[in-house]
Z-matrix of the N, CA and C atoms (Angstrom, degrees):
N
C 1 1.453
C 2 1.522 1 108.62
N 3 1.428 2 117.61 1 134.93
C 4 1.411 3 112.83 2 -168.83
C 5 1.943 4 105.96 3 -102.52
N 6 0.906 5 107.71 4 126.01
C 7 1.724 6 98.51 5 -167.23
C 8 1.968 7 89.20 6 -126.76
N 9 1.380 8 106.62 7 129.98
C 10 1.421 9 121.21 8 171.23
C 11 1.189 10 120.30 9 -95.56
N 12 1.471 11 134.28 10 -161.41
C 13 1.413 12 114.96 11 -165.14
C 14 2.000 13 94.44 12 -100.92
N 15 1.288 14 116.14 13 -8.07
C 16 1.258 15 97.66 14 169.10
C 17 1.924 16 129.10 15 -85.88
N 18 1.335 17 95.46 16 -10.19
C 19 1.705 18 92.79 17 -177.84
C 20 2.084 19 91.79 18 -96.32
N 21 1.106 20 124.32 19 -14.36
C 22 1.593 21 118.41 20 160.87
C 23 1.264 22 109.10 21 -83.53
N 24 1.386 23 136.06 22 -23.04
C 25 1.705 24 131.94 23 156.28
C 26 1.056 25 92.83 24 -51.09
N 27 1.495 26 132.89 25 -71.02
C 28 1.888 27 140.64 26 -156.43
C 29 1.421 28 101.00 27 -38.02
N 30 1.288 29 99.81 28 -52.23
C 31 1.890 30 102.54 29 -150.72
C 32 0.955 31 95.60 30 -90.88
N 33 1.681 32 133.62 31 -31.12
C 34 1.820 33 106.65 32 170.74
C 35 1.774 34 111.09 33 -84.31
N 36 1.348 35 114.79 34 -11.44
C 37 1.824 36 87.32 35 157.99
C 38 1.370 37 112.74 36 -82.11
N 39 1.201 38 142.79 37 -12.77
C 40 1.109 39 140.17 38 -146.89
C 41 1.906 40 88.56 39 -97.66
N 42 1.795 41 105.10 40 -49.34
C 43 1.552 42 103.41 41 -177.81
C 44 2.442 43 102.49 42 -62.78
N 45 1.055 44 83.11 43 -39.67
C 46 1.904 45 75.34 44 -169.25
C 47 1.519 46 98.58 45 -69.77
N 48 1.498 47 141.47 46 -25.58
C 49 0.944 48 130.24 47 163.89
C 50 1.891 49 129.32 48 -42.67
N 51 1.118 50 78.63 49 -64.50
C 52 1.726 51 98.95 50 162.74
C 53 1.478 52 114.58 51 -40.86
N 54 1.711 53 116.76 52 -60.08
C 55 0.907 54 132.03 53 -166.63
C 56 1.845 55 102.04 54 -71.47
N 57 1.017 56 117.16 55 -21.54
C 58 1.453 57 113.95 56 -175.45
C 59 1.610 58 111.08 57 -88.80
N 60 1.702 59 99.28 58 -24.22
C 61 1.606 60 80.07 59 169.39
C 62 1.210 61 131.12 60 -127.22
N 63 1.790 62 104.18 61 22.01
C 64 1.477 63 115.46 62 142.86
C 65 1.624 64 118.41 63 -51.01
N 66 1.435 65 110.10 64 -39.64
C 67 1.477 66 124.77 65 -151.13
C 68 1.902 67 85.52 66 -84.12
N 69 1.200 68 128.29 67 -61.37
C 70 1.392 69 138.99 68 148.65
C 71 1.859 70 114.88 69 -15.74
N 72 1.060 71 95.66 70 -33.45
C 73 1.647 72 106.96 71 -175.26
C 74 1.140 73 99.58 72 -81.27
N 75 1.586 74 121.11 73 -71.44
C 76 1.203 75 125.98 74 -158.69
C 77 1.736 76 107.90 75 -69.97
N 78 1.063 77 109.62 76 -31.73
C 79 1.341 78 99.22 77 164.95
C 80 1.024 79 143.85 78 -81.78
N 81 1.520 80 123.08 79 -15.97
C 82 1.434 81 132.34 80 154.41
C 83 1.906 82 109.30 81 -44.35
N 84 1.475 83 91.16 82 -44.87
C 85 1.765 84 112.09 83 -161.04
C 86 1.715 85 89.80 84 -58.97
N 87 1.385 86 86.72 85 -52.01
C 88 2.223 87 79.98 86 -167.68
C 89 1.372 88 106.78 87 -62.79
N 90 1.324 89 130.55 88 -56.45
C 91 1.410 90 139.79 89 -165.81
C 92 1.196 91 92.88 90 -56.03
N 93 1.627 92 139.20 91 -54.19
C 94 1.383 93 120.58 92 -169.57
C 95 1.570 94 96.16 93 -57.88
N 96 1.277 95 127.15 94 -59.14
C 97 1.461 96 117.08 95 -159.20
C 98 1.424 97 129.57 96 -62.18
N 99 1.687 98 98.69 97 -22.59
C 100 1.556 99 93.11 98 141.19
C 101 1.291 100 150.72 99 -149.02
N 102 1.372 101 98.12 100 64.32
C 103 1.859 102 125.30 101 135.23
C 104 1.610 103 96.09 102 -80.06
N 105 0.601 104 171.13 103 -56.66
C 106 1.316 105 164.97 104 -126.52
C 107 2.272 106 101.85 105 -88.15
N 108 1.388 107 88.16 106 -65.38
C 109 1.637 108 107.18 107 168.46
C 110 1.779 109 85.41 108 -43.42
N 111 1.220 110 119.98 109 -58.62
C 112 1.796 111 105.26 110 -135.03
C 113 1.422 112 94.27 111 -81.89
N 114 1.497 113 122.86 112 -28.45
C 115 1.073 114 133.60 113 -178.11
C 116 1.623 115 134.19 114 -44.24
N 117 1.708 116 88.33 115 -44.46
C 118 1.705 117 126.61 116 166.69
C 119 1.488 118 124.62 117 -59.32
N 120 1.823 119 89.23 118 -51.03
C 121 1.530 120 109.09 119 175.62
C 122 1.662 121 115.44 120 -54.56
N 123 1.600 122 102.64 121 -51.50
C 124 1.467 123 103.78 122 -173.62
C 125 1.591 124 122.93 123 -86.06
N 126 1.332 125 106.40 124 -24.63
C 127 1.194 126 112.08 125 149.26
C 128 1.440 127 140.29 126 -32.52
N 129 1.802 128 106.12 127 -57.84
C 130 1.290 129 111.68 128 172.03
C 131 1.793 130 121.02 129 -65.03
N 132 1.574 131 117.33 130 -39.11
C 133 1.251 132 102.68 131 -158.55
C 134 1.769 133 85.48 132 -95.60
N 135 1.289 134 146.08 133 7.99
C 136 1.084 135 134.77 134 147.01
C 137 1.644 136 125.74 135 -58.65
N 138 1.612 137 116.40 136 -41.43
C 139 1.125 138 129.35 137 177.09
C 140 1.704 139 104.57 138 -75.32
N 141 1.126 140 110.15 139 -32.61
C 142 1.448 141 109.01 140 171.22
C 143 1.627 142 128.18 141 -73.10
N 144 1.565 143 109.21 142 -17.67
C 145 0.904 144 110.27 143 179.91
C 146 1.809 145 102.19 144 -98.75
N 147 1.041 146 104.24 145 -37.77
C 148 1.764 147 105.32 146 154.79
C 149 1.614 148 120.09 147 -18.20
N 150 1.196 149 102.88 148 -71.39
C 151 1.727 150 132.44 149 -179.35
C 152 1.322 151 90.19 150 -58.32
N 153 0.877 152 127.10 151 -77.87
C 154 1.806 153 121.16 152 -163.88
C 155 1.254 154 110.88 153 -38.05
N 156 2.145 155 125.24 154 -63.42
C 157 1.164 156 118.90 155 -174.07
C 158 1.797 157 103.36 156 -63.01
């Protein structure tokens, strides 16, 4: 198979593409999971401090 320097341009933007929004993925995924944690956290001792006054 004869490959020139534009179908090896193709396939490494095409591979860092991918790779940018795996990396995009996984970090959406964590950050949601914790806002969610922090969300809980601040939630509670706000409602607790609610109750007290």
């Amino acid at each position: 198979m004869y490959t020139d320097a534009v179908v090896i341009a193709g396939i490494v933007t095409v591979l860092l593409m991918v790779g940018f929004f795996v990396g995009v993925g996984i970090f959406v995924f964590k950050d949601s999971k914790h806002q969610l944690g922090d969300h809980g956290r601040h939630s509670e001792p706000s409602a607790q401090n609610g109750h007290k006054h």
